[in-house]
N, CA, C and O of each residue as an XYZ file, in Angstrom:
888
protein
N      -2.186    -25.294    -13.127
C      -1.110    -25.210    -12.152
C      -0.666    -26.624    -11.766
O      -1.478    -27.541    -11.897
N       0.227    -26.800    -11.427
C       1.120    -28.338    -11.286
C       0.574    -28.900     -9.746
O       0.464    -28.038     -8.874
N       0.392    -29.654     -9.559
C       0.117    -30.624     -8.504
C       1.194    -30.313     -7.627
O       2.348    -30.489     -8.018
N       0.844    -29.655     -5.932
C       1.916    -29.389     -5.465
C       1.777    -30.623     -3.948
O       0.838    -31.047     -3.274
N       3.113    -30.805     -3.957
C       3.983    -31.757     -3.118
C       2.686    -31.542     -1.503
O       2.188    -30.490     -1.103
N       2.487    -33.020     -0.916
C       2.441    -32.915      0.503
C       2.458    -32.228      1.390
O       3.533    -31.648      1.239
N       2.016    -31.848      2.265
C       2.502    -30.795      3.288
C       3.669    -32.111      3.980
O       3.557    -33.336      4.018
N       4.736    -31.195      4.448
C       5.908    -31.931      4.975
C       6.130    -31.743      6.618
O       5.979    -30.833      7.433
N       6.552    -33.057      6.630
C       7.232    -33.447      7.873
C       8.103    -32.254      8.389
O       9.084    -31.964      7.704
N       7.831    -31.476      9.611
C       9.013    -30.687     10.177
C       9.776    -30.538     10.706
O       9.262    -29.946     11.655
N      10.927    -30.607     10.948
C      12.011    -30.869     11.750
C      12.741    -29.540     11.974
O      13.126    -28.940     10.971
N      13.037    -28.875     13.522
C      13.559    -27.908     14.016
C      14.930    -28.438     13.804
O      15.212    -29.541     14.273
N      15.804    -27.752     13.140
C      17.031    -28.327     13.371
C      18.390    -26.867     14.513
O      19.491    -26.958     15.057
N      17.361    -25.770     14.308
C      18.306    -25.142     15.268
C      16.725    -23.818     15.633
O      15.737    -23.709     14.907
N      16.986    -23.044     16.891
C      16.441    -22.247     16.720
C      16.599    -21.519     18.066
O      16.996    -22.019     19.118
N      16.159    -20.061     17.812
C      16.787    -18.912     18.753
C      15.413    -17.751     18.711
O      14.930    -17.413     17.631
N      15.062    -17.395     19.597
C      14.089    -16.119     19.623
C      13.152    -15.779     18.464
O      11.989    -15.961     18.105
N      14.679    -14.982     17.933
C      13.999    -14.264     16.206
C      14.745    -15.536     14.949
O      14.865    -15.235     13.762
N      15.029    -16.452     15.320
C      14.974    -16.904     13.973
C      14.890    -18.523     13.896
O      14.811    -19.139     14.958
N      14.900    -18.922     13.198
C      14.721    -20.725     13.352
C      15.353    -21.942     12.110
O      14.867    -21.765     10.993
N      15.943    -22.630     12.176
C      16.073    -23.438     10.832
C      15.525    -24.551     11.079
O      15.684    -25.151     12.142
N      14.757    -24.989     10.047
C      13.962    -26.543      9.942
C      14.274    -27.241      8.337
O      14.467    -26.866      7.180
N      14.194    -28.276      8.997
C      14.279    -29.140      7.712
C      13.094    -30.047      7.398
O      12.713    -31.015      8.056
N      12.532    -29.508      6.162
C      10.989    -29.648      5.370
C      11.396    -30.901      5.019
O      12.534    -30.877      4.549
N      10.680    -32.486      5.086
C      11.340    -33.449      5.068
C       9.457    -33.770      3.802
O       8.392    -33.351      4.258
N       9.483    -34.479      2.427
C       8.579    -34.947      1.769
C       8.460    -36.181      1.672
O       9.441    -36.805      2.077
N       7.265    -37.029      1.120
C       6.934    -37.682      1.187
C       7.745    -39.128     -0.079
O       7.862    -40.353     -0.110
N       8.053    -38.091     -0.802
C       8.744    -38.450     -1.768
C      10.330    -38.295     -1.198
O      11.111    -38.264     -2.150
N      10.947    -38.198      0.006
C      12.229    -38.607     -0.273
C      13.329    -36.955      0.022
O      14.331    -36.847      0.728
N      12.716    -36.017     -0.723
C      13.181    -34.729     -0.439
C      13.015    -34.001      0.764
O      11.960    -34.050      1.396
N      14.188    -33.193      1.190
C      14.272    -32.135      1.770
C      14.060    -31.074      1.637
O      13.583    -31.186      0.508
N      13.989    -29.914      1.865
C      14.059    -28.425      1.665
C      14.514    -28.089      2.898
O      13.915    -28.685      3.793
N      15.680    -27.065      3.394
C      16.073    -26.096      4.308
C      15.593    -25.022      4.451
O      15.541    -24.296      3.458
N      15.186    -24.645      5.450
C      14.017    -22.860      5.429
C      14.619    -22.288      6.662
O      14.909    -23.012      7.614
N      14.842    -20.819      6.663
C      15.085    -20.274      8.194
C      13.632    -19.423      8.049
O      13.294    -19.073      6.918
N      12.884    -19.137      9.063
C      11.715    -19.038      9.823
C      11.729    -18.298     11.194
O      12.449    -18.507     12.170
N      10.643    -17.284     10.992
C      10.873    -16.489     12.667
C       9.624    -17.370     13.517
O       9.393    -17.179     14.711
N       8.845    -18.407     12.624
C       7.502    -18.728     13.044
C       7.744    -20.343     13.508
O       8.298    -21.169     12.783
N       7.297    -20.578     14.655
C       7.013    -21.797     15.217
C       7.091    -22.899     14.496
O       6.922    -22.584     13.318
N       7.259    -24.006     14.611
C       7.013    -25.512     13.380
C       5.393    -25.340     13.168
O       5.048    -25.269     11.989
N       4.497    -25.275     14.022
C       3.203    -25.444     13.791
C       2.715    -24.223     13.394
O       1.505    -24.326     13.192
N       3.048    -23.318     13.230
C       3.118    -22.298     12.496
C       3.507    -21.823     10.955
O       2.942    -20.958     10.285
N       4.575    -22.598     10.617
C       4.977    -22.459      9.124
C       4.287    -22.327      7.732
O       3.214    -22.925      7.666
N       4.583    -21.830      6.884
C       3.734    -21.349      6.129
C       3.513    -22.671      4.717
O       2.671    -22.755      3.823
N       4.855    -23.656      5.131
C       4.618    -24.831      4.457
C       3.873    -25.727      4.817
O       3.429    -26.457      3.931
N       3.410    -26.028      6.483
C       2.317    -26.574      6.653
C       0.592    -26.255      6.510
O      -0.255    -27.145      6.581
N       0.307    -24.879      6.306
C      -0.859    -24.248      6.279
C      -1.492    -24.660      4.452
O      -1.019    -24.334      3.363
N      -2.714    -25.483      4.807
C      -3.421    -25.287      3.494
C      -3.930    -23.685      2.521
O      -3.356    -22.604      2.652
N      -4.736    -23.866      1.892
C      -5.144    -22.676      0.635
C      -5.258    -21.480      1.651
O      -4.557    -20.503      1.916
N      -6.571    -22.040      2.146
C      -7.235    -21.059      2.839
C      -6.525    -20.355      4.197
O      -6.552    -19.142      4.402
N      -5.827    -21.430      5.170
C      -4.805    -20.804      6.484
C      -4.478    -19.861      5.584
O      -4.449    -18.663      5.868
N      -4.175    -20.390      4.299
C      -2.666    -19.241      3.854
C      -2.821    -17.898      3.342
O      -2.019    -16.965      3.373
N      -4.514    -17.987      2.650
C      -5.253    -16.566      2.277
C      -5.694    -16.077      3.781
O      -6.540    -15.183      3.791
N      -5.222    -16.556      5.065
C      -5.580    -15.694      6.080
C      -4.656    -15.241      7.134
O      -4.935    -14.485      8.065
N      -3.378    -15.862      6.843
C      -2.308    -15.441      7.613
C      -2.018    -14.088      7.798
O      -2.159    -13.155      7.007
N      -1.598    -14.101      8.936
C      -0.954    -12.860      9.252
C       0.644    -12.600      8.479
O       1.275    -13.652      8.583
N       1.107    -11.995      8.067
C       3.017    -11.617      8.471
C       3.224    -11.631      9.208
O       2.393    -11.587     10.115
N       4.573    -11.708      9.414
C       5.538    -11.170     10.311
C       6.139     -9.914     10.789
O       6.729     -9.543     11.804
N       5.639     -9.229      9.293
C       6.074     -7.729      9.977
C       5.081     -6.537      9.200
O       4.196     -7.010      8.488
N       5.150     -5.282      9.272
C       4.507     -4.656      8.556
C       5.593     -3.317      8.138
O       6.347     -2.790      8.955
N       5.473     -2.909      6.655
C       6.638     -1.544      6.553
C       5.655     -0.966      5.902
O       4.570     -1.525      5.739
N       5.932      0.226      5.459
C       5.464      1.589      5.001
C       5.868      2.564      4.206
O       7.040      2.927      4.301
N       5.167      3.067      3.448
C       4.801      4.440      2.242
C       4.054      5.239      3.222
O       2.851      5.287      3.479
N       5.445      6.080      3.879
C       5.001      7.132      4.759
C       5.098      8.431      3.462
O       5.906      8.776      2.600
N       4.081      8.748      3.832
C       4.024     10.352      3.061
C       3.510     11.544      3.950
O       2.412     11.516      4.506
N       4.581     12.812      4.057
C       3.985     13.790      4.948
C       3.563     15.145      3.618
O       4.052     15.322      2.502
N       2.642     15.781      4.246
C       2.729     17.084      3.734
C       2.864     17.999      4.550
O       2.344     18.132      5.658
N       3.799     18.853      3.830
C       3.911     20.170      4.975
C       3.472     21.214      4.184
O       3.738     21.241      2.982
N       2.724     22.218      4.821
C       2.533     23.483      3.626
C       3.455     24.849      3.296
O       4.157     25.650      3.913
N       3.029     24.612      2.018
C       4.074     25.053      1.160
C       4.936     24.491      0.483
O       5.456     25.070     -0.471
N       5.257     23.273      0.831
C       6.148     22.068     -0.205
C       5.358     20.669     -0.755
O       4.637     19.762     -0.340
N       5.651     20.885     -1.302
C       5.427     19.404     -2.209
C       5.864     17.995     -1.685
O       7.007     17.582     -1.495
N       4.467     17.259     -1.468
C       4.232     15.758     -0.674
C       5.916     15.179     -1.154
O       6.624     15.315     -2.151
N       6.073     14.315      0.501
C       7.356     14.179      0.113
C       7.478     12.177      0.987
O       6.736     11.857      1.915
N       8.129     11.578      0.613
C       8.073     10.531      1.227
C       9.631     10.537      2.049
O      10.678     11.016      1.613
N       9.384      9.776      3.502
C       9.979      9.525      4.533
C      10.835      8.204      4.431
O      10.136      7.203      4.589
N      11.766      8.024      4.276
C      12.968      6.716      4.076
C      13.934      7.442      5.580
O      14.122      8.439      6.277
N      14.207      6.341      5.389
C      15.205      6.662      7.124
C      16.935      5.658      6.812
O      16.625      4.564      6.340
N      18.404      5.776      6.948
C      18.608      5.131      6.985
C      18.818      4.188      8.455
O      18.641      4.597      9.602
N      19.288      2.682      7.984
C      18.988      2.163      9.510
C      20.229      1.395      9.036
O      20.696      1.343      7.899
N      20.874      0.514     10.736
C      21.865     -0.295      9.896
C      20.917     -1.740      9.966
O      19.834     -1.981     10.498
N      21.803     -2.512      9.222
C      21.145     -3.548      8.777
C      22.208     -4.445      8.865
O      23.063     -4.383      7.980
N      22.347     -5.425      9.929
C      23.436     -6.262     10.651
C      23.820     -7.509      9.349
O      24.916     -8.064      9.413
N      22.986     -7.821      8.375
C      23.425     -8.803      7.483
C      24.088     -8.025      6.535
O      24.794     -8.616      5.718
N      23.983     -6.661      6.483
C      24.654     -6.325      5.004
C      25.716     -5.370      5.404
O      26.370     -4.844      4.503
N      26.065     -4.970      7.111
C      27.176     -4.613      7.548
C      26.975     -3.027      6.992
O      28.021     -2.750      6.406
N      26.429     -2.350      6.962
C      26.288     -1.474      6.643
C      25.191     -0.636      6.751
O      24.340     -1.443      6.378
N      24.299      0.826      7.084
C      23.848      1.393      6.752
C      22.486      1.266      5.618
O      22.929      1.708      4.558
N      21.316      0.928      5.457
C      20.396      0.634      4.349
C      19.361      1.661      4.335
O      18.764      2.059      5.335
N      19.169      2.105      3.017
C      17.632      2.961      2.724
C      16.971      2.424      3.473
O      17.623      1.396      3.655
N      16.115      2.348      4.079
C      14.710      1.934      4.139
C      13.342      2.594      4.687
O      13.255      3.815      4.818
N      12.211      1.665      5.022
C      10.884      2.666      5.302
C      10.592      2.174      6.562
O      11.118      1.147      6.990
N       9.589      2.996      7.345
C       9.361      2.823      8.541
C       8.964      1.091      8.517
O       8.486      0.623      7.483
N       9.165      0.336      9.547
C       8.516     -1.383      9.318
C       9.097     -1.668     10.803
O       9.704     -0.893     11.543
N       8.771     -2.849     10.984
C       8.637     -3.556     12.515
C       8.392     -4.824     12.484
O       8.547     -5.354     11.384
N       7.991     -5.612     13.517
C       7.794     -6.837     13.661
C       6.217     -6.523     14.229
O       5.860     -5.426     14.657
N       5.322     -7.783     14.133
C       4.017     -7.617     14.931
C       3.911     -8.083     16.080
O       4.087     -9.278     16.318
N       3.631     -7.278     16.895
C       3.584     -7.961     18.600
C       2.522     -8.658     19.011
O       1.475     -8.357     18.438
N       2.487     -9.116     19.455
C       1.328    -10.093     20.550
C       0.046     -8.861     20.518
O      -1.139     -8.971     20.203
N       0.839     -7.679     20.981
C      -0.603     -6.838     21.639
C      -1.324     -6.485     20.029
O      -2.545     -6.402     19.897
N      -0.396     -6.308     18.918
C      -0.987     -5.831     17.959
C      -1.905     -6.903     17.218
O      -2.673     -6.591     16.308
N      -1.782     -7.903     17.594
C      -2.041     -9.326     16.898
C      -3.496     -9.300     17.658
O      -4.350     -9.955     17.059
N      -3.763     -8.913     18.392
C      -4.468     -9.107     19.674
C      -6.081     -8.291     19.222
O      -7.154     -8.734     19.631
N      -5.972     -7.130     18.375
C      -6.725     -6.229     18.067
C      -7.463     -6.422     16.817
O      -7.233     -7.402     16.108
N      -8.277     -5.600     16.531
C      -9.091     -5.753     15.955
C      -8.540     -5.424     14.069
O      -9.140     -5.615     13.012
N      -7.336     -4.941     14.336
C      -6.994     -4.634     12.885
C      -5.176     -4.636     13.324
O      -4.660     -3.534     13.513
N      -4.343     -5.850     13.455
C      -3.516     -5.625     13.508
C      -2.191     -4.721     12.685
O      -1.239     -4.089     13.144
N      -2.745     -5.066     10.949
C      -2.076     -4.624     10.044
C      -1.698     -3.065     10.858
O      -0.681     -2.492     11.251
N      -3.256     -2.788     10.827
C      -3.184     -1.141     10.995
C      -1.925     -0.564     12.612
O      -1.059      0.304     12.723
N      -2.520     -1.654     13.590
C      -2.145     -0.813     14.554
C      -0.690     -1.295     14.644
O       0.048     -0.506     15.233
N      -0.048     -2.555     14.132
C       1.412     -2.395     14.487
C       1.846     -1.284     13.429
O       2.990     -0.861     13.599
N       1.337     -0.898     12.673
C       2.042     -0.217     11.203
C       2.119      1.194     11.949
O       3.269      1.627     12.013
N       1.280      1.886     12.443
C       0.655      3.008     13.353
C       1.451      3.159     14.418
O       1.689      4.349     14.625
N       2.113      2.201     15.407
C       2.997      1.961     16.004
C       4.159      2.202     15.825
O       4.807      3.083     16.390
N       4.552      1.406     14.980
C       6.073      1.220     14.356
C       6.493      2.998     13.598
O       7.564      3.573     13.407
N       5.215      3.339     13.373
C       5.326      4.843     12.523
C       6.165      5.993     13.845
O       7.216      6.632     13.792
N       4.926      5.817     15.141
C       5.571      6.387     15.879
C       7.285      6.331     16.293
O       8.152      7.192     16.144
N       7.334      5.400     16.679
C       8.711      4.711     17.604
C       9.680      5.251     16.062
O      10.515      6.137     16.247
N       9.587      4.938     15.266
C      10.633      4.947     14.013
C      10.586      6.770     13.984
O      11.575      7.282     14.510
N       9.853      7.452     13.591
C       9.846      8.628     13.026
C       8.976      9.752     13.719
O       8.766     10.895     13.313
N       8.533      9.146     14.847
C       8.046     10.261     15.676
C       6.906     10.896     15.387
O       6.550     11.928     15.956
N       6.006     10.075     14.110
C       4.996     10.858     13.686
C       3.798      9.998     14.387
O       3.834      8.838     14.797
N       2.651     11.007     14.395
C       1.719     10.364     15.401
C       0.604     10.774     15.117
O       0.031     11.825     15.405
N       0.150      9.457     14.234
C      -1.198      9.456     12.754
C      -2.212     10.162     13.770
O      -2.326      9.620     14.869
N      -2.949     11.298     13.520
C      -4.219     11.997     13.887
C      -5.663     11.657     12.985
O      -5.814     10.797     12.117
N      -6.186     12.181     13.265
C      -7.808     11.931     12.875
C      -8.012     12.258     11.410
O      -8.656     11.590     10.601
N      -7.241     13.600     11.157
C      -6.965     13.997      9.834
C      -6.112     13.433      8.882
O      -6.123     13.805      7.708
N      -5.227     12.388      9.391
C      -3.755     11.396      9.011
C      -4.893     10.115      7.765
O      -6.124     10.113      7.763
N      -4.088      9.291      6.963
C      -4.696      8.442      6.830
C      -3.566      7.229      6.695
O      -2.344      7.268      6.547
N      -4.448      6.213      6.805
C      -3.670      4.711      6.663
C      -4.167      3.647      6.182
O      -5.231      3.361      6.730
N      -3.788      2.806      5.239
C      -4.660      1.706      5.056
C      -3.703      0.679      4.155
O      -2.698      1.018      3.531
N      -4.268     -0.660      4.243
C      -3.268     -1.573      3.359
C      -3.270     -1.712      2.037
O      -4.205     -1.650      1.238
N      -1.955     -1.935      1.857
C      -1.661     -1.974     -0.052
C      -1.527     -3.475     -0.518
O      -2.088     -3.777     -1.571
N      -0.924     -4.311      0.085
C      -0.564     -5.379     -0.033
C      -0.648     -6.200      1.735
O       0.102     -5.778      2.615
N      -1.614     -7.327      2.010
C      -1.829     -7.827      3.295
C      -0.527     -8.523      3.176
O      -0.365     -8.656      4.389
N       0.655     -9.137      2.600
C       1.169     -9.967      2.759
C       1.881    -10.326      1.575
O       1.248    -10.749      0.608
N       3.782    -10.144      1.513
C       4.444    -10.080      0.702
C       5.459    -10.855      1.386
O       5.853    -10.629      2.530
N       6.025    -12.162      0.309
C       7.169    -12.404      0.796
C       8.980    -11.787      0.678
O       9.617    -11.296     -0.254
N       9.233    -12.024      1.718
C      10.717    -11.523      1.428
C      11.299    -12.276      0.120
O      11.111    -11.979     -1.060
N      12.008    -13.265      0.630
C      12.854    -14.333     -0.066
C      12.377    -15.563     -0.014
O      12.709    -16.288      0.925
N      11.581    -15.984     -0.932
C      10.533    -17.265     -0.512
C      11.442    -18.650     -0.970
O      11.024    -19.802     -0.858
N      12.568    -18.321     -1.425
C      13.461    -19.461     -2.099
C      14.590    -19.613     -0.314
O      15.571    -20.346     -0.180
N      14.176    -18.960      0.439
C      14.969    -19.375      1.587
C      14.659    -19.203      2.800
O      15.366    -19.701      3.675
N      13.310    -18.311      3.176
C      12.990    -18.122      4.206
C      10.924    -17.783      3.629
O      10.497    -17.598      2.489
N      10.318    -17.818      4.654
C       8.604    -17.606      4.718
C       8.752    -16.385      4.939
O       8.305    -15.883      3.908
N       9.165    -15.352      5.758
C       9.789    -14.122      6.766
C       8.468    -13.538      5.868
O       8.372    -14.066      4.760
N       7.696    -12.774      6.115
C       6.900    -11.673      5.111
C       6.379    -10.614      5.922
O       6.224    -10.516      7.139
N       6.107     -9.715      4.802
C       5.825     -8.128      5.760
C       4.485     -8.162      5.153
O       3.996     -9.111      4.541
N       3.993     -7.117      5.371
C       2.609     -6.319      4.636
C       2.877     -5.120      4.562
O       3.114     -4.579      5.642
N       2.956     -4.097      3.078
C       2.833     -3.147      3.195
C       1.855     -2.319      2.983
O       0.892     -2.590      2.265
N       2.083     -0.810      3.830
C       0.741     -0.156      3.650
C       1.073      0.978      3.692
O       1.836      1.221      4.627
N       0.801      1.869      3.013
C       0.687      3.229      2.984
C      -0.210      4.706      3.932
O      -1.369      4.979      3.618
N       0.316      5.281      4.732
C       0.571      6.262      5.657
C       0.338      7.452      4.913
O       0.618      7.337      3.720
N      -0.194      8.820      5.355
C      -0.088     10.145      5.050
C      -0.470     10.632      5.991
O      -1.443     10.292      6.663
N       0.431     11.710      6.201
C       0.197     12.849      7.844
C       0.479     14.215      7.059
O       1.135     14.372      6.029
N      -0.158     15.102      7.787
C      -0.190     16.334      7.733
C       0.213     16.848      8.714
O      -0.411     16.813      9.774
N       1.961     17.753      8.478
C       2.346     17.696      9.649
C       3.050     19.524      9.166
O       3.337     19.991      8.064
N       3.112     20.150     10.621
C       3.715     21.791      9.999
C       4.169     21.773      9.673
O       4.199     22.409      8.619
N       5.092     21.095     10.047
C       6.516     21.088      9.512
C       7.132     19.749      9.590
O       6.409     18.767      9.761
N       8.629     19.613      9.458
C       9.206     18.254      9.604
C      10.256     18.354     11.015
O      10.902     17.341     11.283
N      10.413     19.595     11.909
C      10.705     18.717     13.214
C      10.208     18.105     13.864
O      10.655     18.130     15.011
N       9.015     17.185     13.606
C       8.094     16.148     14.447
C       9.192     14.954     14.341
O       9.459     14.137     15.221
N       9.754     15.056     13.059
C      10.624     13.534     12.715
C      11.912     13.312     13.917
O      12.765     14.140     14.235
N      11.719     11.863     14.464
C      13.096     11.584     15.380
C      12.891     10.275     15.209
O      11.796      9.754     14.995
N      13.828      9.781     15.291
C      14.582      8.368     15.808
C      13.996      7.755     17.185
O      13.651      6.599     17.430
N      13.996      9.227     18.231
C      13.831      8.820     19.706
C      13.291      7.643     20.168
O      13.614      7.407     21.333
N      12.567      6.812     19.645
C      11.794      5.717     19.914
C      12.307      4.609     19.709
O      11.723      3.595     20.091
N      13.340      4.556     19.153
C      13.950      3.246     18.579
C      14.353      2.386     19.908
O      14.829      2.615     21.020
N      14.044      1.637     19.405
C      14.033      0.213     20.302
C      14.895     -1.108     20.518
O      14.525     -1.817     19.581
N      15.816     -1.806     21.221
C      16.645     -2.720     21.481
C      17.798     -2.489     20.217
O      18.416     -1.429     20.309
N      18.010     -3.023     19.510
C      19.161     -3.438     18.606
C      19.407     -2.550     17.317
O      20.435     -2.557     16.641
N      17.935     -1.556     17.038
C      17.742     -0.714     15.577
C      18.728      0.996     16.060
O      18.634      1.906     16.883
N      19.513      0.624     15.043
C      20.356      1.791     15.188
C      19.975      2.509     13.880
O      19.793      1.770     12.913
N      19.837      3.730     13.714
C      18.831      4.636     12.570
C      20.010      5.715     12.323
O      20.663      6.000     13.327
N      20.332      6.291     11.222
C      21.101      7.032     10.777
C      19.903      8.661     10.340
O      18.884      8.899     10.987
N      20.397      9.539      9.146
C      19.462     10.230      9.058
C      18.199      9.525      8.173
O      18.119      8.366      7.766
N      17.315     10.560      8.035
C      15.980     10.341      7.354
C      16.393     11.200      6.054
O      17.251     12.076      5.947
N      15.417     10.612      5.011
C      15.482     11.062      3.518
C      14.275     11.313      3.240
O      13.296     10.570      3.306
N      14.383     12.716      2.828
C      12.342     13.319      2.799
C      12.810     13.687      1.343
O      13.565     14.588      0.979
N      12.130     12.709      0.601
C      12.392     12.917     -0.844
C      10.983     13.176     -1.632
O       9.901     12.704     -1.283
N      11.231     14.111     -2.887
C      10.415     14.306     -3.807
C       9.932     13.219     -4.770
O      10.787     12.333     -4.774
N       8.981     12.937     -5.536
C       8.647     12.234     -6.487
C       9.576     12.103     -7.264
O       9.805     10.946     -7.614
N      10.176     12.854     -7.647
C      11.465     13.067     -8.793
C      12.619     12.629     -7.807
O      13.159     11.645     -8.311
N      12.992     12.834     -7.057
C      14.072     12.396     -6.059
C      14.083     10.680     -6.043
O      15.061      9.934     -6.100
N      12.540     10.317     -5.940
C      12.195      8.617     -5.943
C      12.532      8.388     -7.231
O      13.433      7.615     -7.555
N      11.936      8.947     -7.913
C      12.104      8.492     -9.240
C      13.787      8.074     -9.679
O      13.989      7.028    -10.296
N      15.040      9.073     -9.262
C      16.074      8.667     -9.931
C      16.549      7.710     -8.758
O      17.491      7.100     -9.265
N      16.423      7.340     -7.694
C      16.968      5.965     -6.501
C      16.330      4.926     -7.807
O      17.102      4.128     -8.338
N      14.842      5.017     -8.271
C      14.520      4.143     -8.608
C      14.993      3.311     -9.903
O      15.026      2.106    -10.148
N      15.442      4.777    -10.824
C      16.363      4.590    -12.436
C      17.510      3.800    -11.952
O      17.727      2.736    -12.532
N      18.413      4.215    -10.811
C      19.545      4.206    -10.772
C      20.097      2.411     -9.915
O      21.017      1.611    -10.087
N      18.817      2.523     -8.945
C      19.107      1.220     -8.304
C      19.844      1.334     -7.404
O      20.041      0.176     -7.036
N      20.591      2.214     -6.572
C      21.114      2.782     -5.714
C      20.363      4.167     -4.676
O      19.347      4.808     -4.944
N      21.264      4.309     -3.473
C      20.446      5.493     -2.636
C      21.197      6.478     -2.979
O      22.280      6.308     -3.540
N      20.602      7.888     -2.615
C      21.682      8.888     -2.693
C      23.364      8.823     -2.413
O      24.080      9.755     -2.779
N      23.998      7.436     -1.618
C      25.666      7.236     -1.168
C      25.934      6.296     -2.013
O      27.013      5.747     -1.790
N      25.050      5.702     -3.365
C      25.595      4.747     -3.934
C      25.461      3.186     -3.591
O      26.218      2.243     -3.820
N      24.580      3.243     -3.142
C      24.352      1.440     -2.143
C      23.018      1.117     -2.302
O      22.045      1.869     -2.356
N      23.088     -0.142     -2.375
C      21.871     -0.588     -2.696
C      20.923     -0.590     -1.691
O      21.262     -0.108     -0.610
N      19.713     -1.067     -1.831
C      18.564     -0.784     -0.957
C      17.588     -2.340     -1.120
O      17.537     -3.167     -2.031
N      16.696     -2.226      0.586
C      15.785     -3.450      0.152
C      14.046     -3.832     -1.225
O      13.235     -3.135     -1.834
N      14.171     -4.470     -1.154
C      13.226     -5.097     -2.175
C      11.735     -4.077     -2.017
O      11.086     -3.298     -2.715
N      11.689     -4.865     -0.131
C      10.316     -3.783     -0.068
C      10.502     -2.286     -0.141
O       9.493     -1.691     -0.519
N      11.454     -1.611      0.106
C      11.962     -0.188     -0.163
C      11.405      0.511     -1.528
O      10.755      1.531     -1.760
N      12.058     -0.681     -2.432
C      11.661     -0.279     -3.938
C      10.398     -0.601     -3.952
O      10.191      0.466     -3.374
N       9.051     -1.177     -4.087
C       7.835     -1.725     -3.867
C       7.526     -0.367     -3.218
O       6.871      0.321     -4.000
N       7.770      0.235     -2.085
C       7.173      1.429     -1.521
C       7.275      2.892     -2.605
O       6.306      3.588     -2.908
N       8.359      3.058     -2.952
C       9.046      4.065     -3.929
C       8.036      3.868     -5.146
O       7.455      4.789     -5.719
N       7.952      2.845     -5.371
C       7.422      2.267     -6.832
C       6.070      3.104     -6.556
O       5.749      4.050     -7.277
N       5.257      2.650     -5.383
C       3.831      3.481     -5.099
C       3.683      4.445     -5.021
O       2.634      4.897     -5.479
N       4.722      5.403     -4.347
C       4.869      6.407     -4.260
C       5.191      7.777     -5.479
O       4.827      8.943     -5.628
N       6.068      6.813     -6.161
C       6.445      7.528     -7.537
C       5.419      7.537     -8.914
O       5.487      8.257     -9.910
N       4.433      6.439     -8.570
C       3.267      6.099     -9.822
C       2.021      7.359     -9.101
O       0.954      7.679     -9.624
N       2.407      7.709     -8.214
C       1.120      8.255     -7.326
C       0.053      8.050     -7.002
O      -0.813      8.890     -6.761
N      -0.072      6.307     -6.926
C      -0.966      5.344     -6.300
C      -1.089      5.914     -5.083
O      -2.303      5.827     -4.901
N      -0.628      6.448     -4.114
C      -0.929      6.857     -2.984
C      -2.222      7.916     -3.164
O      -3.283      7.890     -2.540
N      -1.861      8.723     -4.065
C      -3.383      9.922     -4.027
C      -4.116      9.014     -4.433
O      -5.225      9.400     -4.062
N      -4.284      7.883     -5.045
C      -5.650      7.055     -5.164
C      -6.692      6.644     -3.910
O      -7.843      6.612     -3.475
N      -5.184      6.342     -3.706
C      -5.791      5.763     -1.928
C      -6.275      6.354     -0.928
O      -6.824      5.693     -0.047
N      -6.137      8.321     -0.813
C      -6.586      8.800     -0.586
C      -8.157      9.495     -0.777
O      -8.778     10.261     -0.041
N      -8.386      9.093     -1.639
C     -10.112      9.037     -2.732
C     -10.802      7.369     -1.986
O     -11.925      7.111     -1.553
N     -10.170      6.933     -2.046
C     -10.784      5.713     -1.941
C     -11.635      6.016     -0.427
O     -12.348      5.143      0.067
């Protein structure tokens, strides 16, 4: 592997709540531009090997799968709008991690467990299962650190009026939910589009992908 560059000089050059721009300044002369939801002393360009095999994300999304009896396991996509792409987007239950979830003994789990509720109204029981697939995935690493973790969900539920929106929180506006079949995933996934013809996010497909290989019943054995 190639000899990688210095950790760099950081410079905030603008920043607001949820987002931040800095300019990664090297030793050699170069810049790099990054937008960032994470502190300067926080960044994922200053953290050595090991910080970095222990970081947290920023957010956590999900391979929700319900069963109801009598039908065939079905996975939960919701649409939501999505203020950069002006439009309406597939996607899976996900969130940001809070302080309180950060705080606990298994954050992955409990913001993911969280975010399940508030998004879709489902409310993991004893018989439910959950666990992580991936601790830590980047979005767009050519322009931002931003990363989620995904993890995969299954509830056993009577039926599907448990599912609502009701929980949604400050700025997330949610359209309907898409309780799709394996075969249903399968052609979003051929096609590269959602059922209206529009594209969808990265981690979306990554969830579908698990869902449609039926890595999820693995995870249930495990």
């Amino acid at each position: 592997m190639a000899s990688q560059p210095s950790k760099p000089q950081v410079n905030e050059l603008y920043g607001t709540r949820f987002v931040k721009l800095y300019d990664l300044a090297y030793d050699d002369g170069s810049h790099y531009f990054e937008s960032s939801r994470r502190e300067a002393g926080d960044l994922m360009a200053s953290k050595d090997e090991d910080e970095l095999t222990r970081a947290l994300p920023d957010a956590v999304s999900a391979c929700l799968v319900v069963m109801v009896p009598n039908d065939e396991p079905r996975m939960v996509l919701n649409y939501e709008f999505r203020y950069p792409t002006g439009q309406y987007v597939l996607g899976i239950p996900s969130g940001l991690i809070d302080a309180r979830d950060a705080d606990t003994g298994d954050p992955l789990i409990a913001s993911m467990t969280r975010e399940i509720a508030e998004e879709t109204g489902v409310r993991l029981g004893a018989d439910d299962r959950i666990w992580v697939i991936n601790q830590l995935l980047f979005n767009t690493p050519g322009m931002t650190d931003e990363s989620t973790a995904l993890l995969c969900a299954v509830a056993r539920l009577d039926d599907l009026s448990a599912l609502t929106h009701a929980g949604a929180e400050g700025s997330e506006r949610f359209g309907a939910f898409e309780l799709l079949t394996k075969d249903e995933v399968k052609d979003i996934l051929k096609t590269g589009r959602d059922p209206h013809g529009h594209f969808y996010p990265m981690v979306a497909w990554a969830a579908m992908a698990y869902f449609a290989c039926d890595l999820w019943k693995e995870g249930l054995s495990e």
